[in-house]
N, C-alpha and C positions, 0 to 999 in steps of 0.2 A: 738123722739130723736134717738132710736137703726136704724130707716129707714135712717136718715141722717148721723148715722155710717157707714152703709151701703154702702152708697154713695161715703163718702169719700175714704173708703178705694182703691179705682181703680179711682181715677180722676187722676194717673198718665197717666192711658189709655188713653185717649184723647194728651196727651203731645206725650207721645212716638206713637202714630199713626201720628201727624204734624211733630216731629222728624224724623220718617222714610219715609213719604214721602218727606221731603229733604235731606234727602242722600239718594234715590234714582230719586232723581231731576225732579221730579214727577209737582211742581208747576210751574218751569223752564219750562216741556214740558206741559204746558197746558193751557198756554196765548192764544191758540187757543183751541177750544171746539174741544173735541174727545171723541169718545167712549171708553170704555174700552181695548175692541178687538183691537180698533188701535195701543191704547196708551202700551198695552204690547207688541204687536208686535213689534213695533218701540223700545224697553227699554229690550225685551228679557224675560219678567218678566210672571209668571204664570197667566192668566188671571183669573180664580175664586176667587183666593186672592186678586189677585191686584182689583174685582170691592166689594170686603169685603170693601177697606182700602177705595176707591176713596167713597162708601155710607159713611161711617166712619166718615170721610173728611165733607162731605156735612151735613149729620146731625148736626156736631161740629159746623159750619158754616164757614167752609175754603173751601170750593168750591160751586160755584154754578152748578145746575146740570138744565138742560131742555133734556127730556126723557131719551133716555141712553147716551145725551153729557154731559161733565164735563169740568167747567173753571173755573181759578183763579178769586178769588171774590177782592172786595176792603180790603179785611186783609190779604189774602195769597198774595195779587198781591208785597209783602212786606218781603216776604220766596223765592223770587225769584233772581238769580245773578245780572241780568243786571237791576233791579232797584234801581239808585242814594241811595235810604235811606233802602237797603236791610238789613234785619235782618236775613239771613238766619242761617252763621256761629253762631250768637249767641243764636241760636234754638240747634244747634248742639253739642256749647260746653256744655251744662246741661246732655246729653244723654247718654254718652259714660263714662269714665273716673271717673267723677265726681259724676253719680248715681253709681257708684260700689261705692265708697269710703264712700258714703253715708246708702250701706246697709252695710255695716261696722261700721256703726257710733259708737257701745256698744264699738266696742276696743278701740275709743280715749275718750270716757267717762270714761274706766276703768283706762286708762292707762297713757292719758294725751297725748298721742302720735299720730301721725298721722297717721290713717285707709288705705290714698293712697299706704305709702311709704312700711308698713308692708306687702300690697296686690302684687305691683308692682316691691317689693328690690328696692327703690332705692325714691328719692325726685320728687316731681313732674318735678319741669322743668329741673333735668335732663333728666326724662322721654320724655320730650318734644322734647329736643337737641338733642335724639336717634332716635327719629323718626319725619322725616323732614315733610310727611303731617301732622300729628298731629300739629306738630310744626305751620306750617302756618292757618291751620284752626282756633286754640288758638288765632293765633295774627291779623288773617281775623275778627275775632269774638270781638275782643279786640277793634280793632279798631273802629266796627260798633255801639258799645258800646260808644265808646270815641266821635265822630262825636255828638253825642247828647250831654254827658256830657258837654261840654267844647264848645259848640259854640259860649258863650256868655260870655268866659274868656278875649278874646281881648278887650270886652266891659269895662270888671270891674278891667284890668290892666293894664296900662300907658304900655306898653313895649318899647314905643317908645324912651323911659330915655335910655333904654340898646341898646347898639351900638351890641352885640350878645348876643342870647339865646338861651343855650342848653336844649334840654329835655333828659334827665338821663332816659334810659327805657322804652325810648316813642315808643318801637312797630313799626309800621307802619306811625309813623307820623301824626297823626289826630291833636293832639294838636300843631306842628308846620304849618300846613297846615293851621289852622285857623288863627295863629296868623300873617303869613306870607301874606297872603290875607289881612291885616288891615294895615300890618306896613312892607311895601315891602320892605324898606330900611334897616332894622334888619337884620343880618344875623343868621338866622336859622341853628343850629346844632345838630342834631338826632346822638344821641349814644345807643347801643344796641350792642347785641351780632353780629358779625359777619355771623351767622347765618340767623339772623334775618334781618341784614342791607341791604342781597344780595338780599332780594323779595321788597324792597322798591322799590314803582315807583315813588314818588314825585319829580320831578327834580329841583324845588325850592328851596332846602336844602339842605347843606352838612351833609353829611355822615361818622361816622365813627365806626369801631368795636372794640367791645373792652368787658369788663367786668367789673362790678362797685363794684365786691368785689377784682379788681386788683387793676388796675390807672384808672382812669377819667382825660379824655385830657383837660390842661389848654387852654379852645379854647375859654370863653366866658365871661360874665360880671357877667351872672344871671344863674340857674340852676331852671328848673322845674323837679319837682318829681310826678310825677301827678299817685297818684294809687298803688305806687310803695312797700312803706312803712309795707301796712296791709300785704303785702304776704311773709312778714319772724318775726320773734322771734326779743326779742329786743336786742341776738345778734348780728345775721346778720345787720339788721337796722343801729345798729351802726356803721357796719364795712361801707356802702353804706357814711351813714352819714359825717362818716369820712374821705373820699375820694372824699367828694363831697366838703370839707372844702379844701382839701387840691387843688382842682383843681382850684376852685375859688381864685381872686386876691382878694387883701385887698379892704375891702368894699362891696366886692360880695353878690350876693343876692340872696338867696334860696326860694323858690316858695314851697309848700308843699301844694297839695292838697289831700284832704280825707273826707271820712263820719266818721265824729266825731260824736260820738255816744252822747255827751253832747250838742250838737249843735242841733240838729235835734229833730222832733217828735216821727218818727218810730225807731222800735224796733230794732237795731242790732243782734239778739242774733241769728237769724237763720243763719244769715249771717256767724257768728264769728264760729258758728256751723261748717257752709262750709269750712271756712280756718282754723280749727283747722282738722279737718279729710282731705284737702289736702297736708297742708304744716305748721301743728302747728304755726299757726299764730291766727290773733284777732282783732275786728275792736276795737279800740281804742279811747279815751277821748283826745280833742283835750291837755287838760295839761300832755297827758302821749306821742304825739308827740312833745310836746313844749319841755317837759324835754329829751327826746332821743335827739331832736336836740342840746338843751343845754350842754349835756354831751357832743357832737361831737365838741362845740365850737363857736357854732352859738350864736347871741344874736334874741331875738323875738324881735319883730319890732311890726307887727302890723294882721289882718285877717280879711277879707272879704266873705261877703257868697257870693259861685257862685250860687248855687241852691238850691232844697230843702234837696239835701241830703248832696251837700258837703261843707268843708271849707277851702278857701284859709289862710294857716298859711304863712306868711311873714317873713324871719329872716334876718340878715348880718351878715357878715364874720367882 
């Protein structure tokens, strides 16, 4: 047992050596087999470390190596930009930001308060708005996330009823992009911060900037909230809540999806961990977003599983 404490104690090792070789875009350059020697020369990078990390790598079994070449294997080939279902950004958002907040964690057990904002002065996604790559990287990562989540949401809801659908926060558009691919004739409307809206490449959807703790543009029938929810207090919630009420017409329809922690198998708590030390927040029971909406004005309608972890909550205006 003490050898498997052992063990555990540095399994972060292996994360943060896959971590940094994509920020330094290491699996990127190495779709083609290279040596060491090449691969630093070509990258700028110190060659006796860099063939530390490329063993490293291979051992882990994220690269295949035949003598002293190394090439992305069938898992890293997945850490790479130009691959359709890349997970690169969401390797990257765990490493940075989010492990500090995390060796911080005793100050939001003590204190109940957020570890990011106490380290950083300031909230997280202000933090984000400050700095434009971090910014895209979060919402590259977010997306690559989403693409999985939600592939199979056009499946499990009629959208075709709604003549428009906006996603409230929807990032980079993953969840209008699928649902737009089903039901061409829906007009798709992505709202986000302005920020956020100018890196959108989707040209199938309208676009607009804005902030969902100001107005929310009366542009559509139905509202998705996809994710939105867990990353503020039930505060803030309410304020999104309430402007998602007001932007919708009579009879509007709220979409609310989340890992309801009552719904599901696995264990929320590390999770709830994470958004309490970035942004005092908490994954949540699907009757403790039924009632945020309820106080907002919404009535519950009805809820759908999309997957294993999450739950479509259905409401009307």
């Amino acid at each position: 047992m003490r050898d498997k404490l052992k063990s555990f104690f540095t399994e972060h090792w292996k994360y943060m050596a896959v971590s940094t070789a994509c920020k330094l875009n290491l699996f990127d350059n190495l779709q083609e087999a290279k040596t060491a020697n090449l691969l630093a020369t070509e990258l700028s990078l110190n060659e006796e470390k860099l063939l530390l990390l490329l063993n490293a790598l291979h051992y882990a079994e994220y690269l295949d190596k035949n003598g002293e070449y190394f090439k992305v294997n069938s898992l890293s080939v997945f850490l790479t930009d130009s691959n359709p279902e890349s997970l690169k950004y969401a390797c990257l958002n765990w490493s940075g930001e989010h492990l500090t907040a995390w060796q911080n964690l005793d100050f939001s057990i003590k204190t109940g308060n957020s570890s990011f904002e106490v380290i950083y002065n300031k909230p997280f996604f202000d933090f984000l708005n400050d700095n434009p790559e971090k910014l895209y990287a979060y919402h590259k990562a977010m997306y690559q996330y989403a693409k999985d989540d939600y592939k199979t949401l056009p499946d499990m809801i009629d959208f075709g009823r709604h003549k428009s659908v906006m996603d409230v926060g929807g990032s980079y558009g993953a969840v209008l992009e699928n649902i737009k691919a089903k039901y061409s004739k829906v007009e798709c409307v992505l709202f986000d911060l302005p920020k956020v809206i100018e890196k959108v490449t989707i040209q199938s959807i309208k676009k607009i900037g804005g902030s969902f703790f100001e107005k929310i543009a009366n542009q559509s029938e139905a509202i998705v909230l996809s994710r939105v929810l867990h990353d503020w207090n039930d505060e803030k919630a309410n304020l999104i809540l309430k402007n998602c009420f007001e932007a919708l017409p009579h009879n509007g329809i709220l979409y609310v999806i989340e890992n309801c922690s009552d719904k599901i198998k696995t264990d929320l708590s590390l999770l709830s961990l994470n958004m309490s030390a970035m942004c005092e927040s908490y994954e949540r029971t699907s009757a403790q977003y039924i009632s945020l909406c309820e106080n907002a004005g919404f009535q519950f309608n009805s809820e759908t599983k999309l997957n294993e972890l999450q739950t479509i909550l259905i409401f009307k205006k």
